[in-house]
Every structure is written in structure tokens, then in C-alpha cells.
DOVEXNU-466193 format. One record per residue (C-alpha): residue in one letter; x, y, z. Coordinates in steps of 0.5 Angstrom, whole numbers, padded with zeros to 4 digits, always signed. Layout:
BEGIN
AXYZ
...
***
This chain:
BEGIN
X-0209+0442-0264
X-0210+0438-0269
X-0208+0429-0267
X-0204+0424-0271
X-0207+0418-0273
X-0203+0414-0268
X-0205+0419-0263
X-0213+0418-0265
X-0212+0411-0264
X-0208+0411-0257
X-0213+0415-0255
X-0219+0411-0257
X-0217+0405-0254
X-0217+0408-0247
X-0223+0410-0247
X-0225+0403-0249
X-0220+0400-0243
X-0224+0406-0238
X-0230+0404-0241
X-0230+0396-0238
X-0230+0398-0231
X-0236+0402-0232
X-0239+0397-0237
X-0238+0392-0231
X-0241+0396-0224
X-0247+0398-0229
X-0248+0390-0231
X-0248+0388-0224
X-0253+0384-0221
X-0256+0387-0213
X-0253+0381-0211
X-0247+0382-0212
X-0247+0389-0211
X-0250+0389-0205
X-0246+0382-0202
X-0243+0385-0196
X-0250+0387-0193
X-0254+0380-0195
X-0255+0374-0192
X-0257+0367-0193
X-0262+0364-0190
X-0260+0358-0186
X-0265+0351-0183
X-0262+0347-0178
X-0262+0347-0171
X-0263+0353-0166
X-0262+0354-0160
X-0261+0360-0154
X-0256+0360-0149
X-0256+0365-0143
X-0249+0366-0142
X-0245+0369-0135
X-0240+0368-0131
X-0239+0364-0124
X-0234+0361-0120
X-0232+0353-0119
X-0233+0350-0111
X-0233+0344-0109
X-0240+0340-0109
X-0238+0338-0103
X-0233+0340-0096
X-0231+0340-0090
X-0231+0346-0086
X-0226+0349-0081
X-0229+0353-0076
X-0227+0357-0070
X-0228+0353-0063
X-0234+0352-0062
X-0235+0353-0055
X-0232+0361-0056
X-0239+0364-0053
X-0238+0361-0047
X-0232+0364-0046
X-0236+0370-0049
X-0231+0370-0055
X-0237+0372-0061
X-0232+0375-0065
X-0225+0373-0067
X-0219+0375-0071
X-0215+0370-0075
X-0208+0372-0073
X-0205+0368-0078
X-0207+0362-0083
X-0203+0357-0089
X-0204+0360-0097
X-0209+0358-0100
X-0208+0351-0103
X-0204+0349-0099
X-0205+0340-0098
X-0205+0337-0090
X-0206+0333-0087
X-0211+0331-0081
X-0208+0334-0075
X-0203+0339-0079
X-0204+0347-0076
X-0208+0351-0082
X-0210+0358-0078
X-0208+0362-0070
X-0214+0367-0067
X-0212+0372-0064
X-0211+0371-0057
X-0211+0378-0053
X-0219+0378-0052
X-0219+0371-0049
X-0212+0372-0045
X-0217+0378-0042
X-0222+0374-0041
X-0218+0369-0038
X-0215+0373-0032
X-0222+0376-0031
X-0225+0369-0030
X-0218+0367-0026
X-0220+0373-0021
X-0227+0372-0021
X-0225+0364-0019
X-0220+0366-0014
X-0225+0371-0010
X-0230+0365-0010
X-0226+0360-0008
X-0225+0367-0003
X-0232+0367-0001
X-0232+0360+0000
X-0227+0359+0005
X-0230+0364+0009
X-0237+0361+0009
X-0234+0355+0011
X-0230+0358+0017
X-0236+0362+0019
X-0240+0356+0019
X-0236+0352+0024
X-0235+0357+0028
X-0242+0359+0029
X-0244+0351+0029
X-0238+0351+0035
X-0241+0356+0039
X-0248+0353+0038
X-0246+0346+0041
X-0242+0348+0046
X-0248+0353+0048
X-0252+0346+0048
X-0247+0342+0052
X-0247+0349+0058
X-0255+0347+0058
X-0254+0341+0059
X-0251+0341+0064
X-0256+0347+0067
X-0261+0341+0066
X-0257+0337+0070
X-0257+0342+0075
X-0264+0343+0075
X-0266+0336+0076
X-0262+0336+0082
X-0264+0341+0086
X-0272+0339+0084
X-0270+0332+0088
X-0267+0336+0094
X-0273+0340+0094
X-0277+0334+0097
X-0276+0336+0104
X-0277+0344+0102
X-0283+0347+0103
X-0288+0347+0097
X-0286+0353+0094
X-0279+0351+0093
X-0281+0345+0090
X-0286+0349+0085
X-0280+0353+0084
X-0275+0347+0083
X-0280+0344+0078
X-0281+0351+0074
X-0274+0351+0074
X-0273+0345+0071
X-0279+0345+0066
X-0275+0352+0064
X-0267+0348+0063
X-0271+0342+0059
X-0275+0347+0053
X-0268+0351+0053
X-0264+0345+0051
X-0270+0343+0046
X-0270+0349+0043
X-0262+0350+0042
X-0263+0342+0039
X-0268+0345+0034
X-0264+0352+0033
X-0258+0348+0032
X-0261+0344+0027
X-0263+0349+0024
X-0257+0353+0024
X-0254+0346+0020
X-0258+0347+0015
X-0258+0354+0013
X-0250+0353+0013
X-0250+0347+0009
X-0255+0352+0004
X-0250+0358+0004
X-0245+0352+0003
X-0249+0350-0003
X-0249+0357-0005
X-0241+0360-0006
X-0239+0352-0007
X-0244+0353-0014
X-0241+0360-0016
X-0234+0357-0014
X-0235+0351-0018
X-0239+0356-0024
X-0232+0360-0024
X-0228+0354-0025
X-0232+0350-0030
X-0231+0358-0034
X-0225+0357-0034
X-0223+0351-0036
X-0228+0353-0042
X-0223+0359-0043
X-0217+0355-0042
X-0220+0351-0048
X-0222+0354-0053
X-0215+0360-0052
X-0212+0352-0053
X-0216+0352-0060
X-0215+0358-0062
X-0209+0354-0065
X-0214+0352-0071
X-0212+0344-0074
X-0214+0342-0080
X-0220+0335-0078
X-0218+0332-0084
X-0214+0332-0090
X-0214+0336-0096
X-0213+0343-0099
X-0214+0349-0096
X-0218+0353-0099
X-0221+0360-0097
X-0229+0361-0096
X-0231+0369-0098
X-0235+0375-0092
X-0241+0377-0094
X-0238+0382-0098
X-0235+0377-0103
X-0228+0378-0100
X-0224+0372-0098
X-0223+0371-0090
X-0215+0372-0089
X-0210+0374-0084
X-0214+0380-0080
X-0220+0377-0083
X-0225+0378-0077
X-0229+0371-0076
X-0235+0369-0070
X-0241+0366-0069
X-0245+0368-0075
X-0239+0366-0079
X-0235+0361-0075
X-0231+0359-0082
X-0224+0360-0082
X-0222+0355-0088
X-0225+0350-0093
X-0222+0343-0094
X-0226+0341-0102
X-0227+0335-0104
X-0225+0336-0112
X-0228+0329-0115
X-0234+0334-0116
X-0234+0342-0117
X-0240+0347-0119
X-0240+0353-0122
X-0244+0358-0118
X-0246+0363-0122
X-0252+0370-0122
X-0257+0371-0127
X-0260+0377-0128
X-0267+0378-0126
X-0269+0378-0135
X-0266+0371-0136
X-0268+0367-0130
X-0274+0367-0132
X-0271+0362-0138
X-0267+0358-0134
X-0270+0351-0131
X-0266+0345-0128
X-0264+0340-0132
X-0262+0344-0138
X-0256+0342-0141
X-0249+0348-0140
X-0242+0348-0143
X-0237+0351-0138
X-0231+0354-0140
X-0225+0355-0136
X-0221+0363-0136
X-0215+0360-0135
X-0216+0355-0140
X-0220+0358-0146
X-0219+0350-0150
X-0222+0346-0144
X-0230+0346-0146
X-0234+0342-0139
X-0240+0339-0139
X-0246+0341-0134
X-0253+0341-0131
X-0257+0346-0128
X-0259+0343-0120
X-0261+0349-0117
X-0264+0356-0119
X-0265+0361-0113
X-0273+0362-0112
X-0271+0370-0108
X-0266+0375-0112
X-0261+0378-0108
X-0256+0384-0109
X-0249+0383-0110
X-0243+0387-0110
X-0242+0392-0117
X-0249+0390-0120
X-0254+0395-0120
X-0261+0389-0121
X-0262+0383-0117
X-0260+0376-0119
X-0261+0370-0117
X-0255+0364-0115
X-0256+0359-0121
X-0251+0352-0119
X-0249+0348-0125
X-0245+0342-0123
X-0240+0338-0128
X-0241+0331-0130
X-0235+0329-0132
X-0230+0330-0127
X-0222+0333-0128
X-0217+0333-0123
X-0215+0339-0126
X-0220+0344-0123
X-0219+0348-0117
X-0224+0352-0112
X-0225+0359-0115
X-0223+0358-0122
X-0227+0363-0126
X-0232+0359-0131
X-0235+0362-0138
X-0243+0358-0137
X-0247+0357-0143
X-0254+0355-0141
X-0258+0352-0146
X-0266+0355-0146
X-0269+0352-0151
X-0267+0348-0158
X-0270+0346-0163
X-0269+0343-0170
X-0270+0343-0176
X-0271+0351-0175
X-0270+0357-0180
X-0268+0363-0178
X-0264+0369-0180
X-0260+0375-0177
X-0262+0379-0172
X-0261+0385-0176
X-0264+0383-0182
X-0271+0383-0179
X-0274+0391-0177
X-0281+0393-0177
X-0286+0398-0179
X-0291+0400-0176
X-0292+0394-0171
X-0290+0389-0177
X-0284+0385-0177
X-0281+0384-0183
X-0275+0383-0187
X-0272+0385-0194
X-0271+0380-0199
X-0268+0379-0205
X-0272+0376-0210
X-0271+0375-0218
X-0265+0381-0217
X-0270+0386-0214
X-0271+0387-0207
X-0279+0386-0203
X-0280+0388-0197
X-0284+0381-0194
X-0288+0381-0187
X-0284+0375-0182
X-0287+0371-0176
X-0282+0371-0172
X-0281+0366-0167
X-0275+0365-0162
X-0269+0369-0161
X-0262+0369-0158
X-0256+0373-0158
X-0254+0373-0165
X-0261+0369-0169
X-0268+0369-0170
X-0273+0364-0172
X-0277+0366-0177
X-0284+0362-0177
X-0287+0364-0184
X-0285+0369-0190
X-0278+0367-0192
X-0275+0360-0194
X-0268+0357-0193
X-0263+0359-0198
X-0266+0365-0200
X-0263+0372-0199
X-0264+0378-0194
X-0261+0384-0193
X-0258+0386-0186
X-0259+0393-0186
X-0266+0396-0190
X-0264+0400-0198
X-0266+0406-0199
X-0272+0407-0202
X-0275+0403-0197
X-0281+0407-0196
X-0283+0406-0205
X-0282+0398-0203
X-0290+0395-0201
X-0291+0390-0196
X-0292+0383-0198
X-0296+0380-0193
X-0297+0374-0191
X-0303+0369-0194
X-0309+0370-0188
X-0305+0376-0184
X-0310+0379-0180
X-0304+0385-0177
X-0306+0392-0179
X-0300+0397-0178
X-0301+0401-0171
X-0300+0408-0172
X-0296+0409-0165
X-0292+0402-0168
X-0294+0398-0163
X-0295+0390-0165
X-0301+0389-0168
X-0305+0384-0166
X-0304+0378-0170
X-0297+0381-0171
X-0291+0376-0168
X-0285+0382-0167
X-0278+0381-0164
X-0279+0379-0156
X-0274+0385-0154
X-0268+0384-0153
X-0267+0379-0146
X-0275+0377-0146
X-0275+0369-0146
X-0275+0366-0152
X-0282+0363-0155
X-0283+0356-0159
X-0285+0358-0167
***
């Protein structure tokens, strides 16, 4: 089929309008081709951060807790029946929680019985006492007249033959010992009441004082706030808040808090890698959940020396306590906070993405774009944090690397850096002379 002149010509100007596009992707330069995978290189201040989570609690506090004579009523563990809603404001004196009362009301009618038999055994002590003191004295009082008797037969002995007076004097002799030995018995017997006394009156008066110990913590079992402010619940072992049915005793004798809310801290847990960073002193911006805007200033003031197991984590952490400096009304005890530790700064760094720098053989090395080529350069990195790594030699600011290596990268040679020592390890190891990427979570080193 043979085509008009007009066809010829409309067909000749498509070819041209096809033709520019593909004219325009092969003038391209690789910057432009390759914009979506290339960053800058950037110089500035850097700076690492641990981030985590915590909790706000009042710096400060007075503690609620359960009465404190509850062991001598052998109240060791006690449950909260009731108590207030947490943030709920009292006042001195006002009713904030109510233990249950069935174990010391047990106790209670037990050490009643036990005072009640004491006073029993008291009593019956002190009648068998003077009984027995009664009969002694009256025994003296027959033995006296006895002697009396003696005494007077001895003087009618006079005129009798002198075995009646021998036997008159033997008789005497007899009624005098009797008597001085009932004087001495009857002491004796005084002092041995007086003793048994002492005893059931001691264990009679023990029972008493325990009951007035029981009666006064059972009275404490109603629990008053000892000053004014806002209840705030404390936490179990176990991370849980103590609230009614909450077991509480003389190892956790805290039912409540009253916080202080002019000063607040974040208490927060570090895992065992990143705590190793963190000092205190170090400069923190806290963010609250509830209020994503609100960016806080703090400070470390303490970093746990022992790790511990917490609930839900699989590692040790270790508690980190970061105060706020600036005070706010607003902020509440158990607020979730956002707390961002800052490790380390420094100025006037340059340093790229993570992802730009790999490594090869041991030898850190980033792609950088050069005069519309790509070159494969060896990197000393220095510090890194989540996002950035400094890069100590190789690249300079404002020159470009690609996030991910091109695909010819093994045609590309390594340019090393002036002096480098690093020889490519077979089993990719770090060479030594080598500054590689600290692993992900390892403490960040000065360049």
C-alpha cells in the first residue's frame, strides 16, 4: 500500500514527538536518573539519642500506709476492702481506703478469750493466796498460844521431880522452834504468792495491752489521708496498681501516695546495650502521650548500677530517672512520657545516612557520585545513631552518595583513603586499621 504525501508527513512527525522522550532519558545525567537513591552529604551538629519510654512520678511524696502496729496484732497481710479513685484531692484527716476487717476482728475475739482466762487464772491465784496465807496465820496464832502453854507448864514444873522439868523444858524448847519455823514458812509462802501474783497479773496484763493493740489498729483500718493532696495509687511487684482486693502488708505496707506535683520525673528502663551510653547529667527532651506538642526539658539524676527483669521483656534493664527542670501544673503521676537521651554531640560533623555506607571485605565504604560517574570510596566512620553516621574521612559536604550500591559494583575499584593500612579480610572481618559501622545499638564513638 502505497502512503499520500500527507500521510508521509504526519507519520514523520510522530516519529519526531516519540523521539524526544527517548532522546531526553539517554541525555540524562546519573543524577538525575538516579535522584530517588541519592543523598547529600550533610555538616552540622550531630547528635545520638537513646529513646524509650517511662512513666512520670512525683520526685517527691507522702506515703499512706497501713497502721503500723499491724504485727503486733499479727496483721502481716492485709486487703484493701475499699479506697477513693485515684486522683481524687483531700484533705488532712478525709478517709481515702478501708482494710478488711474480718482477720483482725478474729484476732480480736481471740485475744478477748485469752484476757478473760488470764484475768480467770488471776483471780483464782489471788484466792488461793490468801486462803493459803489465812491458814498459815492462823496456824501461827494456834502455836502461839501452844508456847504459852508450854511456858506455863515449865514454871509449875518447879516443885516437880526433875524429869518433869527436863520434860517441861523440852516441851517449850519444842513450841518455841514450831512457831519460828511457821514465821519463816509464812514469809516464805508470802513471797512465793507475791511471785505467782507477778506471774498471771504479768500474762493478764500482756493480754490486755494486745488487746488494746488489736483494738487500735482494727480502729486504723479505716485509713486517713495524713496530709492534703492527690491520691495517687503506688504499683505490686508485679507492675499492677494496689486497688480494692489489693493485698498490702508489712513488705508492702503502701496502700496510697500523696505526690508532690511541683517536681515530676520520668522513670524509665534502658536496655542492658544502651545503657552503657547513658550518664548523669546528659541533657533529655521528654514528650508526653496525652500531649504529643508538649516537648519538656530534663536531666539524668540517676542510672541503676544492677539490671532487673521486668514484666513482658525478654533482657535486663536498668531503671534511668530523668527529672524535669521546668515545672507544669499540668503533669500528672503515671502520664506516659516519650524520653529522648542525648549521648553525645557534636559540632560541625559531617555524616550521611545509614544506608549509604556498606562494606566490603571489612571496609566501610560508601558510593559516591563523581563528575557523572559513580566511585566506589573507602570511609572512616566515626559516631552513629539511629538514622546517620559520621564519616570522619573520604567524603566532604555537599557531595553526593547513593542509599543503595549500583549494580555494577563489583567492575567499580575501591578508592582508598591517603595512608590506609586496612587490608580486606577474606572472612569480612574489620581490618585492622579499618573504622567500620558500630553495630547496630553499640555506644557511639568520637571521630
Amino acid at each position: 500500500m502505497r502512503l499520500s504525501r500527507k500521510q508521509w508527513t504526519l507519520l514523520g512527525a510522530g516519529v519526531v514527538v516519540l523521539g524526544i522522550p527517548g532522546a531526553w532519558l539517554l541525555a540524562r545525567t546519573p543524577d538525575e536518573a538516579d535522584a530517588s537513591v541519592v543523598a547529600l552529604v550533610k555538616k552540622g551538629e550531630f547528635k545520638v539519642t537513646v529513646t524509650t519510654s517511662g512513666e512520670l512520678r512525683a520526685l517527691k511524696f507522702v506515703q499512706i500506709n497501713v497502721p503500723q502496729n499491724a504485727q503486733q496484732a499479727n496483721q502481716y497481710q492485709m486487703k484493701i476492702s475499699s479506697i477513693v479513685p485515684e486522683g481524687t484531692v483531700v484533705k488532712a484527716g478525709d478517709i481515702v481506703a478501708e482494710l478488711d476487717r474480718s482477720g483482725i476482728a478474729s484476732r480480736a475475739s481471740d485475744v478477748s478469750l485469752a484476757l478473760q482466762k488470764a484475768q480467770a487464772v488471776w483471780e483464782q491465784a489471788m484466792l488461793d493466796s490468801t486462803l493459803n496465807l489465812s491458814k498459815a496465820r492462823e496456824d501461827m496464832r494456834t502455836m502461839e498460844l501452844t508456847l504459852e502453854e508450854k511456858k506455863l507448864a515449865k514454871e509449875q514444873s518447879v516443885y516437880e521431880a526433875p524429869t518433869v522439868r527436863r520434860q517441861a523444858e523440852i516441851d517449850l524448847e519444842k513450841a518455841q522452834r514450831a512457831l519460828a519455823q511457821a514465821k519463816m514458812d509464812y514469809k516464805t509462802r508470802t513471797e512465793q504468792a507475791q511471785a505467782k501474783m507477778r506471774e498471771v497479773g504479768a500474762d493478764r496484763d500482756r493480754q490486755k495491752n494486745l488487746l488494746a493493740v488489736v483494738q487500735d489498729v482494727m480502729a486504723n483500718f479505716t485509713i486517713r489521708a495524713p496530709a492534703p493532696g492527690m491520691v495517687t495509687y503506688v504499683k505490686e511487684w508485679n507492675g499492677k496498681k494496689k486497688v480494692s482486693g489489693s493485698q498490702v502488708g508489712a513488705w508492702e505496707p503502701a496502700v496510697a501516695t500523696l505526690p508532690d506535683l511541683t517536681q515530676m520525673e520520668s522513670i524509665t528502663y534502658v536496655n542492658e546495650i544502651d545503657v552503657r551510653k547513658i550518664a548523669v547529667g546528659q541533657p533529655a527532651v521528654l514528650t508526653l502521650d496525652s500531649d504529643p506538642s508538649k516537648r519538656l526539658k530534663g536531666k539524668v539524676t540517676s542510672v541503676a548500677n544492677m539490671g532487673e527483669q521486668r514484666p513482658n521483656q525478654d533482657s535486663k534493664v536498668f531503671e534511668v530517672r530523668v527529672i524535669i527542670e521546668e515545672p507544669d501544673t499540668t503533669l500528672r503521676p503515671g502520664m506516659t512520657t516519650g524520653n529522648a537521651i542525648e549521648t553525645l554531640s557534636i559540632k560541625d560533623a559531617v555524616y550521611v545516612p545509614l544506608e549509604a555506607v556498606s562494606s566490603e571485605a571489612g571496609i566501610p565504604i560508601v558510593f559516591k557520585q563523581s563528575g557523572g560517574r559513580v566511585v566506589k570510596q573507602e570511609v572512616a566512620t566515626g559516631a552513629m545513631n539511629d538514622d546517620e553516621v559520621v564519616i570522619a574521612q573520604g567524603v566532604a559536604e555537599g557531595e553526593r552518595v547513593l542509599l543503595s550500591p549500583p549494580a555494577d559494583k563489583e567492575k567499580l575499584e575501591l578508592v582508598r583513603l591517603p595512608g590506609s593500612t586496612a587490608a580486606p579480610s577474606a572472612g569480612g572481618d574489620t581490618a585492622v586499621g579499618a573504622r567500620p559501622i558500630p553495630p547496630a545499638g553499640a555506644p557511639a564513638r568520637k571521630p
